[in-house]
BAGUZA-827781 format. One record per residue (C-alpha): x, y, z; residue in three letters; residue number from 1. Coordinates in steps of 0.02 Angstrom, whole numbers, plus 50000, padded with zeros to 5 digits. Layout:
<site <X,Y,Z>,ALA,NUM>;
...
This chain:
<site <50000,50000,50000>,UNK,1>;
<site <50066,50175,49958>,UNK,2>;
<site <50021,50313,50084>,UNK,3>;
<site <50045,50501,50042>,UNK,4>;
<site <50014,50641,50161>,UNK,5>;
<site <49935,50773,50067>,UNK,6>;
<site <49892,50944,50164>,UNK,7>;
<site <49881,51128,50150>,UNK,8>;
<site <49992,51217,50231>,UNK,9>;
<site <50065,51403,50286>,UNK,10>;
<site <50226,51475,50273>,UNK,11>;
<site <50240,51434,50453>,UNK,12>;
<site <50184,51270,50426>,UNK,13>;
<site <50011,51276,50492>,UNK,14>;
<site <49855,51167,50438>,UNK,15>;
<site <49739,51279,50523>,UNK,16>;
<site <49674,51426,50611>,UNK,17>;
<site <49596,51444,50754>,UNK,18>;
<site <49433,51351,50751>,UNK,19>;
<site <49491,51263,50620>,UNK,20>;
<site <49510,51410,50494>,UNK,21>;
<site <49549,51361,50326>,UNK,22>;
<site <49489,51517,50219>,UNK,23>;
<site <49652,51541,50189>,UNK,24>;
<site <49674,51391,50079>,UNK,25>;
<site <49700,51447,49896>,UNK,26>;
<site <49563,51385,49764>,UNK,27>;
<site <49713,51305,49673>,UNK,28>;
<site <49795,51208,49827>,UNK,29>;
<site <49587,51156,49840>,UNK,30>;
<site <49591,51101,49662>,UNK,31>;
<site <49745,50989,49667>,UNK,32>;
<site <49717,50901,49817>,UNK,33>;
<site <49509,50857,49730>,UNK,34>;
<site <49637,50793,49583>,UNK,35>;
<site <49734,50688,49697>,UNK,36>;
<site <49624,50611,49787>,UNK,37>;
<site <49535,50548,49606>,UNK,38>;
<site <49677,50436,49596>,UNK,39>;
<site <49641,50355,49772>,UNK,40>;
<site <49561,50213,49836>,UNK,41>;
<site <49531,50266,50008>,UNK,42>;
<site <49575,50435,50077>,UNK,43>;
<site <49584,50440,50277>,UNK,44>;
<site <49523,50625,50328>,UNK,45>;
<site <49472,50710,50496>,UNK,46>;
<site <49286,50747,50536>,UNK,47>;
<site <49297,50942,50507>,UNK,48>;
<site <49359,50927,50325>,UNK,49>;
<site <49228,50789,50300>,UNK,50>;
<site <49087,50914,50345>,UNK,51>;
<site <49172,51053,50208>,UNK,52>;
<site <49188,50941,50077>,UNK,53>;
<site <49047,50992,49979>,UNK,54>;
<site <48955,50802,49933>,UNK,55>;
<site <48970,50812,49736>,UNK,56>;
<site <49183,50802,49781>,UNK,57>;
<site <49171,50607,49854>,UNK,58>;
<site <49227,50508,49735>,UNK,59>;
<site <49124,50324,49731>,UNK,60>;
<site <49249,50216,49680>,UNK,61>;
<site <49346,50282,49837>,UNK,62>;
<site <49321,50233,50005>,UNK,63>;
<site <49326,50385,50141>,UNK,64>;
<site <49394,50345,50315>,UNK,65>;
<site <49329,50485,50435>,UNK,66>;
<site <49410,50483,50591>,UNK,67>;
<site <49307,50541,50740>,UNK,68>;
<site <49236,50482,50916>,UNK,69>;
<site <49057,50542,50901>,UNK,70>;
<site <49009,50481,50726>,UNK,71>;
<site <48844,50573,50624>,UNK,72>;
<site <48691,50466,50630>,UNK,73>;
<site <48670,50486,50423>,UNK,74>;
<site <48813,50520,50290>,UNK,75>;
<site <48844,50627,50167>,UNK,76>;
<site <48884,50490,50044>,UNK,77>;
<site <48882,50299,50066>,UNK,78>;
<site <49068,50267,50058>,UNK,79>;
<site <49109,50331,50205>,UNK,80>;
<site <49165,50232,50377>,UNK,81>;
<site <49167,50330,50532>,UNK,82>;
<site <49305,50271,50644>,UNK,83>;
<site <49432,50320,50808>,UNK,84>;
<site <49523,50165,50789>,UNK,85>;
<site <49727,50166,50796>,UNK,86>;
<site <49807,50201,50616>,UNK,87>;
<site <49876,50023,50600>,UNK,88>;
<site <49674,49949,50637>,UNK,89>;
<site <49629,50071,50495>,UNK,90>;
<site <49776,49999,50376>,UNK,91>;
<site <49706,49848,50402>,UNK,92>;
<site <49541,49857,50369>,UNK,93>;
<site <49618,49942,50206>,UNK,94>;
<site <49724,49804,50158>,UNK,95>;
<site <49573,49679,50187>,UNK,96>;
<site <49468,49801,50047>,UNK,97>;
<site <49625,49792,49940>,UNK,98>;
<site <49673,49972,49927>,UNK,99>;
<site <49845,49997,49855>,UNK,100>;
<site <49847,50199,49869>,UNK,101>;
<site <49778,50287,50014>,UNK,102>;
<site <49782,50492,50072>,UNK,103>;
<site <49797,50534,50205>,UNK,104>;
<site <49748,50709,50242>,UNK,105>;
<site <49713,50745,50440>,UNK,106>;
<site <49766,50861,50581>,UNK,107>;
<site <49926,50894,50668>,UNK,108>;
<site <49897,50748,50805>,UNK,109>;
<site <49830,50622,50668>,UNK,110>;
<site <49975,50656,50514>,UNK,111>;
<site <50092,50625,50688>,UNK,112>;
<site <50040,50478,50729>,UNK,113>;
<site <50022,50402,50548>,UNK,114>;
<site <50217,50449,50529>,UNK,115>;
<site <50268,50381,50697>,UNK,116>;
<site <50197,50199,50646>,UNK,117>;
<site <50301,50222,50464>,UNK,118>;
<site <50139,50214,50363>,UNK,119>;
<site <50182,50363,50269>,UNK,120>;
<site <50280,50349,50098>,UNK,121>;
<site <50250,50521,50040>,UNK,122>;
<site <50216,50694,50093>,UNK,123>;
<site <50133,50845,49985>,UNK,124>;
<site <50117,50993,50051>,UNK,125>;
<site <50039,51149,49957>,UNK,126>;
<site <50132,51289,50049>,UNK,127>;
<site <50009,51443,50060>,UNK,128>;
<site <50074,51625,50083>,UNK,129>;
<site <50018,51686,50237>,UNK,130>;
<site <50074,51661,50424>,UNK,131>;
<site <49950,51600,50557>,UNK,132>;
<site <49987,51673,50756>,UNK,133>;
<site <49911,51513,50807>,UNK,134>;
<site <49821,51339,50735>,UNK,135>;
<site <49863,51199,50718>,UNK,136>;
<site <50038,51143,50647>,UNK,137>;
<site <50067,51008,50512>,UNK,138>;
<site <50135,50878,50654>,UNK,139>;
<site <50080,50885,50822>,UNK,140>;
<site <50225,50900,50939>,UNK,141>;
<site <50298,50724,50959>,UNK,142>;
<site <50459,50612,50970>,UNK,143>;
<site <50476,50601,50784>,UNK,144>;
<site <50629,50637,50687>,UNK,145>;
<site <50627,50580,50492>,UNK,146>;
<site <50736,50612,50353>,UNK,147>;
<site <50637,50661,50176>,UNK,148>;
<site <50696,50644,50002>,UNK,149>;
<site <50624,50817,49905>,UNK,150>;
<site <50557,50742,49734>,UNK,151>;
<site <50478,50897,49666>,UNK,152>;
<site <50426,51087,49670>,UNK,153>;
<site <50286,51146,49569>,UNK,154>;
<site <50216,51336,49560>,UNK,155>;
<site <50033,51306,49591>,UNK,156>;
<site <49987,51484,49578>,UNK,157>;
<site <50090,51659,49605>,UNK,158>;
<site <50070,51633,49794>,UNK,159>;
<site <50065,51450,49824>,UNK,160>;
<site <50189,51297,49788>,UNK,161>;
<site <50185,51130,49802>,UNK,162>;
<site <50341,51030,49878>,UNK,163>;
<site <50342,50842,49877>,UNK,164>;
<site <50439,50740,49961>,UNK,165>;
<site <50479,50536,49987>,UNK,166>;
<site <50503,50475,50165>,UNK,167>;
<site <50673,50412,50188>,UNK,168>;
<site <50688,50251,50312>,UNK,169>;
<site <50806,50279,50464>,UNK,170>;
């Protein structure tokens, strides 16, 4: 199974505002991360950017991993498994439904944990101009230390760019 980390990001390497604040995300960083996830089969997301997704953006041949304790009593869409089980229980659930490519695209705490089990391969982030006081940061504070391999740059807009890089093995 290949795993990328795919997020939003500002220049001081926030995910989010306060209260979860995300209006600075640029329409472009939007767009490519709705063309990434086309080429999933499951995407693993937190429970505040499952309630922005607007519906008509869940793809059906892609199953959507929403992880939360208090789950909704109806969904937005049918492929869609509410969860707060440990990232390895949710790999393997993935593995039994066969998914070879899988992104993950949560908060600080959660993209921390996936990368302290080593069940990230790949990280994208879209790195917005503009500098947060306060939010929440890409990784949650943690033990972690991990070497990456930069495989490319792109220009997404005048203001945003996109830098992707391989997890290197220690």
């Amino acid at each position: 199974m290949k795993t990328i980390l795919y997020m939003a990001i500002t220049i001081n390497g926030f995910v989010a505002g306060e209260n979860d604040d995300t209006s600075w995300v640029s329409k472009e960083s939007w767009e490519s991360y709705l063309k990434t996830i086309k080429s999933m089969d499951a995407v693993i997301i937190g429970r505040n950017t499952y309630e922005i997704m607007p519906q008509d953006e869940f793809q059906q041949n892609c199953i959507y991993v929403v992880l939360t304790h208090n789950a909704p009593e109806k969904t937005k869409v049918s492929n869609v498994i509410f969860t707060d089980k440990s990232p390895k229980a949710i790999f393997d659930l993935l593995n039994e439904k066969d998914c070879q490519r899988v992104c993950v695209s949560g908060g600080g705490q959660t993209n921390a944990q996936f990368l302290k089990e080593n069940l990230i391969d790949e990280i994208c982030v879209d790195v917005e101009s503009y500098i947060l006081g306060r939010g929440i940061p890409l990784f949650k504070q943690n033990d972690i230390n991990q070497r990456l391999k930069l495989l490319d740059v792109n220009k997404l807009s005048d203001n945003t760019i996109q830098l992707h890089y391989e997890i290197q093995r220690i």
